[in-house]
C-alpha positions in Angstrom: -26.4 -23.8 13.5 -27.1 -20.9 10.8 -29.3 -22.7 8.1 -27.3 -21.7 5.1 -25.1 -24.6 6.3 -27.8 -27.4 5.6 -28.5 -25.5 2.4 -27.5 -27.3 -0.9 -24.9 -25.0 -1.7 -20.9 -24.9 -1.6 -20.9 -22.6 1.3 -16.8 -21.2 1.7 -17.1 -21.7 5.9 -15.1 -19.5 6.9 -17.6 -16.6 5.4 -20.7 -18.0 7.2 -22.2 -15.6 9.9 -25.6 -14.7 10.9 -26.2 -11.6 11.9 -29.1 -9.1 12.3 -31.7 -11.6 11.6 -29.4 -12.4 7.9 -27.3 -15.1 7.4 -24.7 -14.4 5.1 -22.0 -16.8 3.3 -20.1 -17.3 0.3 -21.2 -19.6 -2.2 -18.8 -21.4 -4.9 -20.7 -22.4 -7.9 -18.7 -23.7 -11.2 -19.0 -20.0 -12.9 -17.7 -18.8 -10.0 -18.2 -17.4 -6.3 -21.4 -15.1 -5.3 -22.6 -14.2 -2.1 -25.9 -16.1 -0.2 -28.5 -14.0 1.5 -31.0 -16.1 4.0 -33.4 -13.9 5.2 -37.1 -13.6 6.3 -38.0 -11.3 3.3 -36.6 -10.5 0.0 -33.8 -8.3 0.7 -33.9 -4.4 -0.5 -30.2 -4.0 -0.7 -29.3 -7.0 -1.9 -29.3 -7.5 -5.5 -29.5 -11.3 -7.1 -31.8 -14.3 -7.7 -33.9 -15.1 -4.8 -35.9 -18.5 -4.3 -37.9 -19.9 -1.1 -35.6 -22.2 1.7 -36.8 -23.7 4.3 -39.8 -20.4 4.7 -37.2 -18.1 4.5 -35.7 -16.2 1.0 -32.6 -17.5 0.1 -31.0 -14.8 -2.7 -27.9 -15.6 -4.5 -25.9 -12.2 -5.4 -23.3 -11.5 -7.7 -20.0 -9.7 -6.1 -20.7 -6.6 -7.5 -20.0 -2.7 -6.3 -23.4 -2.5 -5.1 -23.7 -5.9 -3.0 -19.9 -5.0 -1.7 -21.4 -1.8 -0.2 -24.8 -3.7 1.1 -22.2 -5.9 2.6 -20.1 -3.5 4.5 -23.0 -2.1 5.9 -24.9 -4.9 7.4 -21.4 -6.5 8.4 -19.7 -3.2 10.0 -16.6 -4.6 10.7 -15.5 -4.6 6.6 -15.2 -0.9 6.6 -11.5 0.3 7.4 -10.7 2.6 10.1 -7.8 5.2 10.9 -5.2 3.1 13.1 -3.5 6.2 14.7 -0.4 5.2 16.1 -0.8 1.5 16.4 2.3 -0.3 14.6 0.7 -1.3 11.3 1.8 -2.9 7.7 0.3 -2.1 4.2 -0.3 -4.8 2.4 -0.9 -3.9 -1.9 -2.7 -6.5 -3.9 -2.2 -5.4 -7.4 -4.6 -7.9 -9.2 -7.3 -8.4 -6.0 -7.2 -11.9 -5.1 -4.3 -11.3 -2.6 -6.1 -10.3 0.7 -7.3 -14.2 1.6 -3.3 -15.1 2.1 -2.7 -11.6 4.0 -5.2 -12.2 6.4 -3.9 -15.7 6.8 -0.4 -13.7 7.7 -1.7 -11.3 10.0 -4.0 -14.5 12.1 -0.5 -16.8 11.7 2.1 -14.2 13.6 -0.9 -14.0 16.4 -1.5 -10.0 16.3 0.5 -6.9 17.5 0.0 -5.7 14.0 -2.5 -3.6 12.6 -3.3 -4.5 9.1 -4.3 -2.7 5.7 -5.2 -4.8 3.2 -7.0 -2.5 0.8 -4.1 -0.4 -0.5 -2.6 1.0 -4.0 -0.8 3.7 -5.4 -3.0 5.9 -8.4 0.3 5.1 -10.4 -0.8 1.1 -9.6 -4.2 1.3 -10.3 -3.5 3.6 -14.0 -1.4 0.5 -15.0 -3.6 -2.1 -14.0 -7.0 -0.3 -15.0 -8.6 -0.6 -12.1 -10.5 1.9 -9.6 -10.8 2.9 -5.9 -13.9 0.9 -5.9 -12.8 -2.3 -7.4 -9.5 -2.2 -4.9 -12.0 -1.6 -1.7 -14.8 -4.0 -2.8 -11.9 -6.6 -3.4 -10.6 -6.5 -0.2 -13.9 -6.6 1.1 -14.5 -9.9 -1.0 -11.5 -11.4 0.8 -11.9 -10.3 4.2 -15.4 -11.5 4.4 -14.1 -15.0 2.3 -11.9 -15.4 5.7 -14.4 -13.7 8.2 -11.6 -11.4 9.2 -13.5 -8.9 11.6 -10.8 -6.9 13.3 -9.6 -3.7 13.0 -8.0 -2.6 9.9 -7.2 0.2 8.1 -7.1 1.4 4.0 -4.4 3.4 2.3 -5.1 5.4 -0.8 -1.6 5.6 -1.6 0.6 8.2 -3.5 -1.9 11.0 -4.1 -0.8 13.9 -5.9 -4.3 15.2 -7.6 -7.4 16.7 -5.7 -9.4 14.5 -8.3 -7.5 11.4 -6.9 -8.7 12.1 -3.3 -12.4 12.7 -4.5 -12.6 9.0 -5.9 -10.7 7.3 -2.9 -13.0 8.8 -0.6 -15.7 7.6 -2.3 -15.1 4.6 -2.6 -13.9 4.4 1.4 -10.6 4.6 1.9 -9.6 5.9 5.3 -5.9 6.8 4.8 -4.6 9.5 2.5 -0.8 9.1 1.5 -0.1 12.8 0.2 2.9 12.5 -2.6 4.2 16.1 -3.2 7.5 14.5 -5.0 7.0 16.2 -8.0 7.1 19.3 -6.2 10.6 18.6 -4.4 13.4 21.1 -5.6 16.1 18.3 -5.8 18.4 21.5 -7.4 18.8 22.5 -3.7 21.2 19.8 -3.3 24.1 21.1 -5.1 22.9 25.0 -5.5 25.1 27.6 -4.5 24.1 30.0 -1.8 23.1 33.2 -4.6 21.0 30.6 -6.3 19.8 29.3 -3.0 18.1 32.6 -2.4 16.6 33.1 -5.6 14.5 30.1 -5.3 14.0 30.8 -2.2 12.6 34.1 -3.4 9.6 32.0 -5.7 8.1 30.4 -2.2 4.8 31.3 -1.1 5.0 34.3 1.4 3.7 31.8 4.0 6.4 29.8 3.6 9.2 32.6 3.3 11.9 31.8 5.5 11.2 34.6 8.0 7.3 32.7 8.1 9.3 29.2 9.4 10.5 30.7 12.8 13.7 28.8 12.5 16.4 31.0 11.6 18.5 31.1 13.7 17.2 28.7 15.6 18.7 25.8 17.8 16.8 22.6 18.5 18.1 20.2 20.3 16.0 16.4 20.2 17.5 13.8 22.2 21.2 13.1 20.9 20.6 15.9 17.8 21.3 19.1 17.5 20.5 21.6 14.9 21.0 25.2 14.2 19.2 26.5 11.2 21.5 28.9 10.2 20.8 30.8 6.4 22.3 28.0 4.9 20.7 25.2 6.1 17.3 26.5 6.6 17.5 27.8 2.9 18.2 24.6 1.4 15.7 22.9 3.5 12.9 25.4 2.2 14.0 25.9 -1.0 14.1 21.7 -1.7 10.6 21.0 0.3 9.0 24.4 0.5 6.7 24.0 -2.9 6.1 19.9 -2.0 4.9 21.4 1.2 2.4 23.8 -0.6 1.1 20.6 -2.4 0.9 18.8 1.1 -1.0 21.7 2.4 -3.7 22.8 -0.6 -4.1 18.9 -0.7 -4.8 18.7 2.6 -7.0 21.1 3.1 -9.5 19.8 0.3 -9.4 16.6 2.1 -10.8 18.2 5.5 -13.3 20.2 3.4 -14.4 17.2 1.1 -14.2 14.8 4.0 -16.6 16.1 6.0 -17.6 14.7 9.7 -15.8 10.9 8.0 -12.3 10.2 10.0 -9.6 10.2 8.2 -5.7 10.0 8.8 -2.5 11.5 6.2 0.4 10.3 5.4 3.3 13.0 3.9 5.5 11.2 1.1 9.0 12.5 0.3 10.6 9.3 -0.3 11.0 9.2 -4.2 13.3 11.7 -4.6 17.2 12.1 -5.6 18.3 12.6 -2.3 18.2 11.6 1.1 15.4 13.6 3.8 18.8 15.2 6.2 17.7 15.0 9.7 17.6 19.2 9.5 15.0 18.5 6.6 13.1 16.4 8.6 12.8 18.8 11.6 12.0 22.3 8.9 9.3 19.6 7.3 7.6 18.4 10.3 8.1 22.3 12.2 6.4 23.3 8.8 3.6 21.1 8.7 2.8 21.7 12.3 2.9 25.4 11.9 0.4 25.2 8.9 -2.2 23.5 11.1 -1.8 20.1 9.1 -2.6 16.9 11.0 -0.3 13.5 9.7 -0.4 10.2 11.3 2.9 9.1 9.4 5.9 10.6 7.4 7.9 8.7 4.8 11.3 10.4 4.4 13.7 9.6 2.0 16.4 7.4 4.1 20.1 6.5 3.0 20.6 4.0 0.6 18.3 2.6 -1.7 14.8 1.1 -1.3 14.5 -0.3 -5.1 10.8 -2.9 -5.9 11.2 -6.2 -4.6 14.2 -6.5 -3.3 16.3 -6.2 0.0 17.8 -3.5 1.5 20.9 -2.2 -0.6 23.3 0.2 1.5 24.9 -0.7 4.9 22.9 -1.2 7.5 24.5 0.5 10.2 24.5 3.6 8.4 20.9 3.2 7.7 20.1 2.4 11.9 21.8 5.1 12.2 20.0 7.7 10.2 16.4 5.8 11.1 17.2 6.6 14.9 17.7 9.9 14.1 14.4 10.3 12.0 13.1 8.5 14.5 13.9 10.7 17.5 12.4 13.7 15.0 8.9 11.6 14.9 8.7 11.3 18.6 9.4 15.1 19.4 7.2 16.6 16.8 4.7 14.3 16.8 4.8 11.4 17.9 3.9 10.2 14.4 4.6 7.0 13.0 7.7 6.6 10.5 6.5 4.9 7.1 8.8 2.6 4.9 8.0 2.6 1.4 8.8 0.0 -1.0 9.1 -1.8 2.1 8.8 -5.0 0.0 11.1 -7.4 1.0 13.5 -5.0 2.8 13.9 -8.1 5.8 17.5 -7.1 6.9 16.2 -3.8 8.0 12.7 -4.9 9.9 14.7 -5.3 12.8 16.4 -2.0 13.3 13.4 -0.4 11.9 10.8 -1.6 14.7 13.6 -1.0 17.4 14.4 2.8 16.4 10.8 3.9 16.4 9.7 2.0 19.2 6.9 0.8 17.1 5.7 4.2 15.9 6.4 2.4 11.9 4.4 1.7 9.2 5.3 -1.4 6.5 4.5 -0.8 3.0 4.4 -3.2 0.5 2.6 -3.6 -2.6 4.7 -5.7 -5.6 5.6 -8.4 -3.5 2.2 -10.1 -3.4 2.7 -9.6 -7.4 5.7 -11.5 -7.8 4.3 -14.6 -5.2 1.0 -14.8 -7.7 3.6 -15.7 -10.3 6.0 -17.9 -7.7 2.6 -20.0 -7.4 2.4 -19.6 -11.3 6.1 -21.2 -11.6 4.7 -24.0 -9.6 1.9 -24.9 -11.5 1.9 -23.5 -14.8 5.6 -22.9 -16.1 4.6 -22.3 -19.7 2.4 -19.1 -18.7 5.2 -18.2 -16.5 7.7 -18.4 -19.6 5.6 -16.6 -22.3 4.8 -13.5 -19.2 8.4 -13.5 -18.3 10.0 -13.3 -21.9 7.1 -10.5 -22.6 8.6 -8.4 -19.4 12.0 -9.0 -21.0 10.3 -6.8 -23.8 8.9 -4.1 -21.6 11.5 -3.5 -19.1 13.2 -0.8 -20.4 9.8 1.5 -20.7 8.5 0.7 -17.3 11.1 1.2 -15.6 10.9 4.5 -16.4 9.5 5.7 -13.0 11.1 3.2 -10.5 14.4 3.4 -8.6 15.4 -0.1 -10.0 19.2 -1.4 -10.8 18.1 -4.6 -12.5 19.7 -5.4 -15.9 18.4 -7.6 -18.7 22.1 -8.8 -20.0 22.3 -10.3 -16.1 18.5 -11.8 -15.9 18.8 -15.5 -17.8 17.0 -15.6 -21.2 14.0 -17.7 -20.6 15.1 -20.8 -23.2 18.2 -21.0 -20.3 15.4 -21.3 -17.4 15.4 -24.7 -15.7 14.1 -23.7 -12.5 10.6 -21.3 -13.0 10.4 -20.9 -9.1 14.0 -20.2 -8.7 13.6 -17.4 -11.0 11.9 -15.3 -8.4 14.7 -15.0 -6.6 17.2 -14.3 -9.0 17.6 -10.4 -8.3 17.2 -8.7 -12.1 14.7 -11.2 -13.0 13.1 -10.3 -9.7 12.9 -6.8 -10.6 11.9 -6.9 -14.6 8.8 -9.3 -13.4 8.3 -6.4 -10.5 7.8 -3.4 -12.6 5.9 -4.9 -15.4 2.9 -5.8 -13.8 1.2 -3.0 -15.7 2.1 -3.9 -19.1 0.9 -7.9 -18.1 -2.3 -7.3 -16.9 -3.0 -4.7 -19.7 -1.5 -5.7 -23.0 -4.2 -6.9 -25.4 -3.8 -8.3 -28.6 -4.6 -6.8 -32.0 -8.3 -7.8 -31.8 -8.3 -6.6 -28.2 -8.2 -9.4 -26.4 -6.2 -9.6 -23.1 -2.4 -11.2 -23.9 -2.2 -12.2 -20.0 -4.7 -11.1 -17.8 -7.7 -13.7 -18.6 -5.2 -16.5 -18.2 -3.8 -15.5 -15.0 -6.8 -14.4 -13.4 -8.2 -18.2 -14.0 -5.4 -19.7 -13.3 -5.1 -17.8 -9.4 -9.0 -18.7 -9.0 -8.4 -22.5 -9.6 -5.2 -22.6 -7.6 -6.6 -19.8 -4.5 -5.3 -21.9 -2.0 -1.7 -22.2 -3.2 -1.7 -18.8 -4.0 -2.9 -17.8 -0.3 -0.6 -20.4 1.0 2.5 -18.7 -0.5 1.2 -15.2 0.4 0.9 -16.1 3.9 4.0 -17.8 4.6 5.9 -14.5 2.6 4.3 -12.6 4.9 4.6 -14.0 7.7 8.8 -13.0 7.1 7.0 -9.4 6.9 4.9 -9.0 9.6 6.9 -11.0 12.7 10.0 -8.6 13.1 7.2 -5.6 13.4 5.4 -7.8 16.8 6.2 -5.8 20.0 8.3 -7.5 22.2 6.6 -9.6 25.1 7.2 -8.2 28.2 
């Protein structure tokens, strides 16, 4: 029995461990949680207040950056891993209290899945000021609050700056999701075949059509068949050949920066106008192949729309239909897994989606786990639900400035005609206006600079944790089961 048990403290059980000659555990005191240190001597890389217990030191530590990295290296299990080309689901906690109720998820459904729970876009953490850091050493926090010590992995997501892979590496993070959109030529798709050319012409010379090997060429992947004639093959280069620069310079100071540290990619072309054709697909992944460039996962852009927080919107047999043929693509050029981005909520295309790839997919989510911090909010604390929700009414129209959303504020109800607060989550434009302006809530301050939001919300989740991981883990669990393999 590890002494910290007998200790007069409010030890969280499910963090107590000894290891090492340590004994390590979370602590609950009324300011707060910190992080209890039993050992023989006075720690080195443990910062905090030590006293005498029992002939041994006893320090109590604050969960700071540098106890968060003392942590992880004592406990090895807290760092994240690459995953390869297990079948695995990204899990986004946009305020940092959300990996207790994920972990509770991925434990419920009984495994199969390989988890990331410390994941978010640079676009997330900009609009909720936070760092690489403070999203690692959170998810540390909450795997070691539920003594989590399985593989999992960490997803610096949408990348598009050098600078942006410098501080995600140092702060850990093991997956690099490369987002080249901005360099997509989304002209290509209605172009003519004179104006085709002369964009062509601007490409790199490495990635001149002549440099591709595919003119003329006929490939032929399970049920598909393509010949990149001058047509196709033009339009293909000229709408990915620059986002496939980006992917490359990118990727290259990742190898260099990286050093001897293991790291995995992930190529992005899913926010853009138009669907990733199945010809696309093959020039993207022939491309990247031919320029030497290693990716664990692809994220195309797939027929109909994938909008925040909501379902699926498009038929679902055309979109089977199109996955199987991405799908095939995957397993010829790579295999690689497939990625689905603003996975959130998409449940009537799990199904389809684990069956086309065989398994070779990756969930991500990030909002979702948003939007349940307010559902438990609803529950508990209507009032601060009403005051956030008639602020997002306000903001809606300038943050949705960068999402694929449909929602409409004349069809969301005005918050004096709410009678259900819970129910409001699941009213589809209301759905979506609380979505996208998470940024604006956890960041608006008043005129003498306090937060409007933030303070209030952040207390509230910390006094209600375990309704808040309750709801987290039973709305993932409706993630996470369609993606088990199927027992044979």
């Amino acid at each position: 029995m590890p002494k910290l048990s007998s200790a007069n403290l409010s030890i969280l059980p499910r963090s107590l461990i000894s290891w090492e000659g340590f004994e390590f555990g979370l602590v609950q005191l009324e300011s707060g949680k910190c992080l209890a240190v039993l050992s023989a001597s006075a720690p080195a890389d443990f910062h905090g207040e030590p006293s005498e217990f029992e002939g041994q030191i006893l320090t109590l530590c604050p969960l700071s950056p540098q106890n968060a990295a003392s942590l992880r290296t004592h406990l090895p299990w807290l760092l994240p891993r690459p995953l390869g080309l297990m079948t695995s689901a990204g899990m986004g906690d946009r305020i940092g209290l959300a990996t207790p109720g994920h972990v509770r998820a991925v434990r419920a459904i009984g495994g199969g899945i390989s988890p990331i729970f410390a994941q978010q876009s640079i676009r997330e953490m900009t609009r909720t000021e936070r760092t690489p850091q403070q999203v690692m050493d959170d998810a540390t926090w909450g795997l070691f609050l539920e003594g989590w010590q399985e593989i999992h992995g960490s997803d610096a997501d949408h990348l598009m700056t050098t600078a942006d892979i410098d501080a995600c590496l140092v702060a850990g993070f093991t997956m690099f999701t490369i987002d080249p959109g901005a360099h997509v030529q989304n002209r290509a798709e209605s172009a003519g075949m004179g104006e085709l050319r002369e964009l062509a012409n601007e490409l790199p010379g490495h990635l001149r059509l002549e440099a591709s090997g595919l003119l003329g060429k006929t490939i032929e992947i399970e049920a598909l068949s393509f010949t990149f004639d001058e047509h196709i093959l033009t339009k293909a280069a000229v709408k990915y050949g620059k986002a496939l620069a980006h992917v490359e310079a990118m990727y290259r100071h990742l190898v260099q920066a990286a050093g001897d540290r293991a790291f995995e990619l992930e190529v992005s072309v899913d926010e853009t106008e138009q669907p990733t054709s199945h010809a696309e697909h093959v020039y993207i992944a022939s491309e990247l192949k031919r320029l030497g460039i290693r990716w664990v996962s692809l994220a195309p852009r797939y027929v109909g729309r994938f909008e925040k927080g909501v379902d699926y919107i498009g038929e679902l047999t055309a979109f089977e239909l199109d996955l199987k043929g991405h799908a095939a693509i995957a397993r010829a050029f790579g295999p690689y897994k497939l990625s689905l981005h603003s996975g959130s909520d998409k449940f009537s295309i799990y199904p389809a989606a684990m069956h086309q790839t065989q398994g070779l997919v990756h969930l991500k989510t990030a909002g979702t786990s948003y939007l349940e911090a307010l559902r438990t909010l609803a529950t508990h604390d209507p009032a601060l639900l009403c005051e956030i929700y008639s602020f997002a009414r306000e903001r809606f129209d300038i943050d949705k400035a960068t999402y694929h959303v449909s929602a409409e504020l004349s069809r969301a109800p005005l918050p004096e005609a709410v009678t259900d607060w819970p129910g409001i989550l699941n009213q589809f434009d209301a759905r979506q206006i609380l979505h996208t302006t998470y940024g604006s809530v956890l960041t608006e301050r008043d005129p003498q600079g306090h937060w409007l939001f933030r303070e209030r919300l952040m207390a509230f989740l910390a006094r209600h944790s375990e309704a808040y991981a309750t709801n987290l883990e039973q709305h993932f669990i409706r993630h996470l089961k369609p993606f088990q393999p199927a027992i044979k």
